[in-house]
C-alpha positions as CSV (number, residue, x, y, z in Angstrom):
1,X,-22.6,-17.8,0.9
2,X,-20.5,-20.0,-1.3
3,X,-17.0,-20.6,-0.4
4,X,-16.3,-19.8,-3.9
5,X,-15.7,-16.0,-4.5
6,X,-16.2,-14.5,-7.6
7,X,-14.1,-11.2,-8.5
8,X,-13.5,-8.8,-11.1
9,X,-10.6,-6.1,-11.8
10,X,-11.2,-2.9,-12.4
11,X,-7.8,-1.6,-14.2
12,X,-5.5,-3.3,-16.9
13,X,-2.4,-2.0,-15.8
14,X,0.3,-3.4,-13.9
15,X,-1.3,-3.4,-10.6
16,X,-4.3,-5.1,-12.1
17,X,-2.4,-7.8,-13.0
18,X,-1.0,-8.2,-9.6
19,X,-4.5,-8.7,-8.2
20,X,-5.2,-11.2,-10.8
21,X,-2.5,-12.9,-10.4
22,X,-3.4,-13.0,-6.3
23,X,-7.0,-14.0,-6.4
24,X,-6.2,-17.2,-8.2
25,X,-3.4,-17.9,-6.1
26,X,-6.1,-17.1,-2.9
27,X,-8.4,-19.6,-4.4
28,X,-10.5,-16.8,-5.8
29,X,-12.0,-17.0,-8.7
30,X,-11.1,-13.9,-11.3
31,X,-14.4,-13.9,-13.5
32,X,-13.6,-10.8,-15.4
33,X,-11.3,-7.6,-16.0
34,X,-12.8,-4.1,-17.0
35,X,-10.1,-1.7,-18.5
36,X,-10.0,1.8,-19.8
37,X,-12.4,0.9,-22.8
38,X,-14.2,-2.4,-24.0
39,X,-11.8,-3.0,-26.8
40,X,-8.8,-3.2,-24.3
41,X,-10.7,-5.0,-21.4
42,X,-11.3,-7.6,-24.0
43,X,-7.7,-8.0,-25.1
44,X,-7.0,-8.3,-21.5
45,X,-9.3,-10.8,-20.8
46,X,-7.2,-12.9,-23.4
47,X,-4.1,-12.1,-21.8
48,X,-5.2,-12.9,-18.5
49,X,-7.6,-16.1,-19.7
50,X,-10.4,-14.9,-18.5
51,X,-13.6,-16.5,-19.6
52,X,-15.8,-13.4,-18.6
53,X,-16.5,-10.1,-20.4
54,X,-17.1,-6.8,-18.5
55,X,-17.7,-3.4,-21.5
56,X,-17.8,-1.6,-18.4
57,X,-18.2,-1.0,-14.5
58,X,-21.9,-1.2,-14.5
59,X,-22.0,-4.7,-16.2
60,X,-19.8,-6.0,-12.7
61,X,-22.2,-3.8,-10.7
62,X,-25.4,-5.7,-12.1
63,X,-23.8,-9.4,-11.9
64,X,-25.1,-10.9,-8.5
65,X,-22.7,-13.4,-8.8
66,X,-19.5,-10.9,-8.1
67,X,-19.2,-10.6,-4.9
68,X,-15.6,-8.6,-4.5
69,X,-15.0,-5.5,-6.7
70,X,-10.9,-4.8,-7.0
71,X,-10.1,-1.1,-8.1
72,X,-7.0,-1.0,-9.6
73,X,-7.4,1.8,-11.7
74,X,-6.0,6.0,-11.2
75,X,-6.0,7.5,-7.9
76,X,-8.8,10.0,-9.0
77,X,-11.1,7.0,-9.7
78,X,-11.1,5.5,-6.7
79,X,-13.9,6.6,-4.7
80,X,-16.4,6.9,-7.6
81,X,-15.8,3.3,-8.5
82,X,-15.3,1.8,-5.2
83,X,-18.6,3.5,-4.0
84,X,-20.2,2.2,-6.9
85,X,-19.3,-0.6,-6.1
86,X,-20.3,-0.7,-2.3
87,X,-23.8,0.9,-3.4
88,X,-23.8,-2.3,-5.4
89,X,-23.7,-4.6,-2.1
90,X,-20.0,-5.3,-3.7
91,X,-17.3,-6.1,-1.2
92,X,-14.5,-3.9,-2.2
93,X,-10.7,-3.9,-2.2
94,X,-9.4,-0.4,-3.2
95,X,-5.6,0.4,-4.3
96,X,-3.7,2.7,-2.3
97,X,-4.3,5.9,-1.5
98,X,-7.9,5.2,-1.1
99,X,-9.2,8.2,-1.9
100,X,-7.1,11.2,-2.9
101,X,-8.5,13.4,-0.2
102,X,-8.9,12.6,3.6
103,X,-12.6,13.7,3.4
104,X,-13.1,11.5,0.5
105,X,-11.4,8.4,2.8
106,X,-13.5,9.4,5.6
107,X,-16.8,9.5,3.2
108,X,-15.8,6.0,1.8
109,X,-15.0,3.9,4.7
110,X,-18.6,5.3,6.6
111,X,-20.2,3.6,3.4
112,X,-18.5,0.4,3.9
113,X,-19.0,0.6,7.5
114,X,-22.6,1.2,7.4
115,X,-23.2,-1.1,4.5
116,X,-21.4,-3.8,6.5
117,X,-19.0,-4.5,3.5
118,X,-15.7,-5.4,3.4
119,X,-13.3,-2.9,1.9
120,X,-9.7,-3.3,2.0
121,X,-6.8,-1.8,1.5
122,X,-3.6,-3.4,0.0
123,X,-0.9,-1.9,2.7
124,X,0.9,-5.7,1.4
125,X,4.2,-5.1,3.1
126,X,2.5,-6.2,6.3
127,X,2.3,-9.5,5.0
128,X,6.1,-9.7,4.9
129,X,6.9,-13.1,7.7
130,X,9.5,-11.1,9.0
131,X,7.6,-8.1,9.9
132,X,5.3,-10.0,11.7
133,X,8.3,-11.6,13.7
134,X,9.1,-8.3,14.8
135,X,5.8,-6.8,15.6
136,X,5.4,-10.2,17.6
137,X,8.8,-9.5,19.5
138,X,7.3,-5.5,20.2
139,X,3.9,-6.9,21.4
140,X,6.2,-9.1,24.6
141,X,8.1,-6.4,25.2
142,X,11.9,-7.2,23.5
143,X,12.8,-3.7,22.5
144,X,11.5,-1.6,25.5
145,X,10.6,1.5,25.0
146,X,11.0,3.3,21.4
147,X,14.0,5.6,21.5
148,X,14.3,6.2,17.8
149,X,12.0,5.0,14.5
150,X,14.2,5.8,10.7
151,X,14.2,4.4,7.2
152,X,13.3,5.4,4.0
153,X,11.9,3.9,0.7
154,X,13.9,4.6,-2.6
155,X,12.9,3.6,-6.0
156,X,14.6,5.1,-9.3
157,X,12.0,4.5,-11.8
158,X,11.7,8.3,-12.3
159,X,15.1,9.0,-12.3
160,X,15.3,9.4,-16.2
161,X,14.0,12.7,-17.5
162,X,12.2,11.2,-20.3
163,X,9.6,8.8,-17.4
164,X,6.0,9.4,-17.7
165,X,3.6,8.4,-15.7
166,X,-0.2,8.9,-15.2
167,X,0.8,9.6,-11.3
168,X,2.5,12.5,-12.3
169,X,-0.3,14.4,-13.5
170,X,-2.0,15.6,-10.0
171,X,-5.7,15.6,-11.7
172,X,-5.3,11.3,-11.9
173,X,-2.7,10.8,-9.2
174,X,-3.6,13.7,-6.7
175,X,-1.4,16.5,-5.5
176,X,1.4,14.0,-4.4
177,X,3.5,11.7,-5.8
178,X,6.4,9.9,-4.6
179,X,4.8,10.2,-0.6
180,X,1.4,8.9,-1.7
181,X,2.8,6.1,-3.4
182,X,5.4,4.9,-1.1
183,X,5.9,7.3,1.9
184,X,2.6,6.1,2.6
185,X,3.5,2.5,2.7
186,X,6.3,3.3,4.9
187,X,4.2,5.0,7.6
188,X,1.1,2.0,7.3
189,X,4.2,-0.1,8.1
190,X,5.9,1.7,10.7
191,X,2.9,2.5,12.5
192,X,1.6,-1.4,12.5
193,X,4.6,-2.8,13.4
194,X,6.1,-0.1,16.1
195,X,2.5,0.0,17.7
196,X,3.2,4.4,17.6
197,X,1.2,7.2,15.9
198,X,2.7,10.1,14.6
199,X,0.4,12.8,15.7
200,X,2.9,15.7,13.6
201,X,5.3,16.0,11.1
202,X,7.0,18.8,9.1
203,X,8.2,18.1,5.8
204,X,10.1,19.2,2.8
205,X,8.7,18.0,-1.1
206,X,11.2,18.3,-4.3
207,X,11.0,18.0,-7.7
208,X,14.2,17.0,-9.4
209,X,13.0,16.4,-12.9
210,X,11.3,20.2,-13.6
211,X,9.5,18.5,-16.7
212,X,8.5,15.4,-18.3
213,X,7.0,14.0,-21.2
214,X,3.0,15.3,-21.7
215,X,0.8,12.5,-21.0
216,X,-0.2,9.6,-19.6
217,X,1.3,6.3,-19.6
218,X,1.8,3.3,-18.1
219,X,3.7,3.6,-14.7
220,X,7.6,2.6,-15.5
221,X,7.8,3.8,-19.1
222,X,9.5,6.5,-20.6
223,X,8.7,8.6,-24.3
224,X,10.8,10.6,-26.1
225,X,10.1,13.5,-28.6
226,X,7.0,15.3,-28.3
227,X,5.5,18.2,-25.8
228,X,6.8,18.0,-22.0
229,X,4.7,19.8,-19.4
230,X,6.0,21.0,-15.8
231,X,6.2,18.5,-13.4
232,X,4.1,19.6,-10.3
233,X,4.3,16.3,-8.0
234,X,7.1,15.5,-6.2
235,X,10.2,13.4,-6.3
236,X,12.0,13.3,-3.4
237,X,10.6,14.3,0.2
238,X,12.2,14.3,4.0
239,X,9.9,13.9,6.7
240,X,10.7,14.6,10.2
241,X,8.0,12.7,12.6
242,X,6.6,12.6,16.1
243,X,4.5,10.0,18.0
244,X,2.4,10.9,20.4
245,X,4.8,9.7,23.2
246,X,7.3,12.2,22.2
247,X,9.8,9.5,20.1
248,X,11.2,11.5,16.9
249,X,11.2,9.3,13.5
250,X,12.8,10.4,10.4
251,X,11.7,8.8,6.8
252,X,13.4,9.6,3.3
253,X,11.1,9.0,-0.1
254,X,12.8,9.2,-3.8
255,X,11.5,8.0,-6.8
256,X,14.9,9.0,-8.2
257,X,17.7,7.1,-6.5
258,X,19.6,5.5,-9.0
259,X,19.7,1.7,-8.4
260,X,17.4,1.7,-5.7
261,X,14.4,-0.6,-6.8
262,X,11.8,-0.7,-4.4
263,X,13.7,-0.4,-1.2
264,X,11.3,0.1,1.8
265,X,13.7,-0.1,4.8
266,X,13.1,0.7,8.7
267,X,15.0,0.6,11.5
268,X,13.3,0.5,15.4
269,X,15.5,1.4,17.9
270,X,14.6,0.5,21.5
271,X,15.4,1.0,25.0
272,X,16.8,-3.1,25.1
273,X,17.0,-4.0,21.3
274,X,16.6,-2.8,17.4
275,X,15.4,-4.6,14.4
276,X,15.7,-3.6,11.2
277,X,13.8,-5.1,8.2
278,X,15.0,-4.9,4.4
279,X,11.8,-5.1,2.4
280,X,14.5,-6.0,-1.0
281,X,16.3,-8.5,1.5
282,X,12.5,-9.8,3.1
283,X,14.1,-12.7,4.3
284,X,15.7,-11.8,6.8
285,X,15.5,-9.6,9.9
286,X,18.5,-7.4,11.7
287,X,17.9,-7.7,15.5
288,X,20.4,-5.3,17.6
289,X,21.3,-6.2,21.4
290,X,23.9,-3.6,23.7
291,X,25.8,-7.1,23.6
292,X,26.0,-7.8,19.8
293,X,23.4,-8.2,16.9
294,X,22.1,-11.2,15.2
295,X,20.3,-11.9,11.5
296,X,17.2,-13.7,11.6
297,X,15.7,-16.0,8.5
298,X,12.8,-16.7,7.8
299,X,11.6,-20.3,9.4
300,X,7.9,-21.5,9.4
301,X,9.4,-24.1,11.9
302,X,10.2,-21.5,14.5
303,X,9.2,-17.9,15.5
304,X,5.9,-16.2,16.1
305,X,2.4,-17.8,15.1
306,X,2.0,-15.0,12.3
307,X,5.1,-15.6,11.0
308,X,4.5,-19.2,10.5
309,X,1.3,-18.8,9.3
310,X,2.1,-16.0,6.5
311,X,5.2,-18.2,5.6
312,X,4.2,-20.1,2.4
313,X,7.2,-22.1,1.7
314,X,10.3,-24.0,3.6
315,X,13.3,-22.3,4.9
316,X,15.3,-20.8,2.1
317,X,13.0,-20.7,-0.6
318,X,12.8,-16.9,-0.9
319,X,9.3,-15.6,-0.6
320,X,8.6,-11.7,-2.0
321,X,6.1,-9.2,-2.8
322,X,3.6,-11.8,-4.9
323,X,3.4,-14.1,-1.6
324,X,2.7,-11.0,0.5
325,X,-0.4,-9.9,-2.4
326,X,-1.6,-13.8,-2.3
327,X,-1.7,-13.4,1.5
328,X,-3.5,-10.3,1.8
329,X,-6.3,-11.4,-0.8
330,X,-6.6,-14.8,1.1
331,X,-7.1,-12.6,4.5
332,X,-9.4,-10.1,2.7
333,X,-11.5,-12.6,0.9
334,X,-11.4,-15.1,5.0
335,X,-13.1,-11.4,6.2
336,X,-15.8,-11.3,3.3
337,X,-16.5,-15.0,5.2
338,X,-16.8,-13.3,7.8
339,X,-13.7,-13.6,9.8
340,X,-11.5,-11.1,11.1
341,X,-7.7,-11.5,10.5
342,X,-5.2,-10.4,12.2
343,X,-3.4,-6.9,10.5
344,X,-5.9,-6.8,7.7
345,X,-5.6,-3.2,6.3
346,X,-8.4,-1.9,5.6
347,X,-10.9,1.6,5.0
348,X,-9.7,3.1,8.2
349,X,-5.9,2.1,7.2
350,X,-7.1,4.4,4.4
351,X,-8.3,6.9,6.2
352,X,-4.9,7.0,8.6
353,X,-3.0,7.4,5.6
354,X,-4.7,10.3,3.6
355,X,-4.4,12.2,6.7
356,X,-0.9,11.5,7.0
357,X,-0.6,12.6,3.3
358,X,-2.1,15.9,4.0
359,X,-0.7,17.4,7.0
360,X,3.1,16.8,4.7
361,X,1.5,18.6,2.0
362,X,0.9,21.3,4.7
363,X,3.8,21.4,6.4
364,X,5.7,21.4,3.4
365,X,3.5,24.3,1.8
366,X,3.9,26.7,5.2
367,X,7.3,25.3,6.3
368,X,5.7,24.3,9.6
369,X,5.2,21.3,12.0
370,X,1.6,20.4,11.3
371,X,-0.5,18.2,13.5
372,X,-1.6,14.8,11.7
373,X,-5.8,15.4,12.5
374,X,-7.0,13.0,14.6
375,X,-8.3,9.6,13.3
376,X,-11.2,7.4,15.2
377,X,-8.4,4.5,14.8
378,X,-7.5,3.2,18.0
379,X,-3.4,2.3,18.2
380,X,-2.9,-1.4,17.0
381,X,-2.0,-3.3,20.1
């Protein structure tokens, strides 16, 4: 195989452009985008300088010279379009949720598996330095045992009444929202770092804005004027949690906290230390002692070995959310090679997380704790 790599996008939107933007910065090369129709994918091939021209799908699906297939497009596409793709001897990387039902997941990732295909899963916040760091610490035994696990992930981009998205609508997004799109990165993250699994939950979903505007635009717009229709995915959800050793964990999710932009935020609490990591502030790290507390920056001069390798500039040049995207694609495309990186997200990542998305659709429809089923994921060392 040529070190080269040859990709396309499937999805114009926002996200797609973040994967663009990623598999150049990888050392990819993007050789197309396919969008919602040819007109548009054309107009984004413009934007995005990209000498190739996809109509549609099956024009990526019949060019042996792809060899990754990145699905950036609605929820309820996924699975038709990354099995396409895998039929197609395509490695895949699939958007988050994977698949908009566990059985889907499950039905996905056996493809991949049995085609001996790469198909990842863009959980990116594990790419954060810092949350490496503290994984590292957890793995020698700094915090002891887990006493308490807490945080929550705000956003506000749905705060306004007039804020459509296509996520809203449960027949493109699925039958949850604000939890599918970023309580499920808080668990993925959790779950990696804390080396736990939360085998039940109960949970409470709200909806805050009772209707929006009919339709379905771009994520972080608004319309005004026009039809509204009943929102029936949530805003706002609590979520009370349980690992299998008996530690409790409690997670708050809006998508309508004013001011709050992308907040994911955790807090570990151990036997002999905490750590706390800021996914706004990614920087730095909060590590709690019974004698005092200190603040940790990010060094690639000191620290763990995945720390230093995932950190991309010197000392005090902030890195983000594009460096963590860049890193994952690097690590995705290093497996297509045929490597195996370490925290890699992948199908079975997916898998995890659509279960964990069901059982708090569950609990919150019976107002019960509800098991999280059991997945044939082994705990993370």
């Amino acid at each position: 195989m040529s070190d080269l790599i040859r990709s396309v996008v499937v999805g114009a939107g926002m996200i797609g452009a973040v994967h663009a933007a990623a598999i150049r910065a990888a050392g990819g090369e993007l050789a197309g985008v396919v969008a919602s129709t040819p007109e548009r994918g054309a107009r984004t091939a413009e934007e995005w300088r990209v000498p190739g021209r996809y109509p549609h799908l099956d024009a990526v699906l019949d060019d042996d010279s792809v060899s990754v297939v990145h699905v950036c497009t609605p929820n309820a596409l996924h699975v038709r379009q990354a099995e396409a793709a895998l039929a197609a001897g395509k490695h895949v990387v699939c958007e988050k949720p994977l698949a908009i039902s566990a059985a889907e997941a499950e039905r996905l990732t056996r493809l991949a598996e049995e085609s001996g295909l790469v198909l990842a899963v863009p959980f990116v916040y594990r790419y954060h330095p810092l949350v490496r760091e503290i994984r590292d610490r957890r793995l020698r035994g700094e915090f002891g045992a887990w006493q308490l696990i807490h945080g929550s992930y705000l956003q506000d981009w749905m705060l306004a009444e007039d804020a459509m998205s296509w996520r809203v609508d449960p027949s493109q997004g699925g039958p949850s929202r604000a939890f599918a799109d970023i309580g499920s990165h808080w668990c993925d993250l959790v779950e990696w770092v804390a080396g736990v699994r939360f085998t039940e939950l109960t949970a409470r979903l709200g909806t805050t804005v009772p209707t929006r505007p009919a339709g379905t635009g771009a994520s972080f717009t608004a319309a005004t004027g026009g039809p509204r229709a009943e929102v029936r995915t949530e805003d706002v959800a609590t979520v009370l949690l349980r690992t299998g050793d008996g530690v409790l964990g409690t997670l708050t999710v809006s998508q309508v906290s004013a001011g709050r932009k992308n907040r994911l935020w955790f807090e570990l609490d151990g036997a002999a230390a905490s750590a706390v990591f800021d996914q706004e502030n990614p920087e730095t790290a909060w590590l709690g002692a019974p004698d005092g507390a200190r603040v940790l920056f990010r060094d690639p001069n000191h620290g763990s070995a995945e720390q230093r390798r995932l950190s991309r500039l010197p000392a005090g040049h902030a890195q983000g959310y594009a460096d963590c995207f860049t890193s994952f694609v690097a690590d995705a495309y290093a497996a297509v090679r045929g490597a195996t990186p370490e925290g890699l997200p992948t199908g079975a990542d997916g898998v995890r997380s659509a279960r964990i998305v069901e059982a708090v659709l569950t609990s919150s429809a019976s107002l019960t704790w509800t098991d999280v089923a059991v997945d044939p994921v082994p705990v993370a060392p």
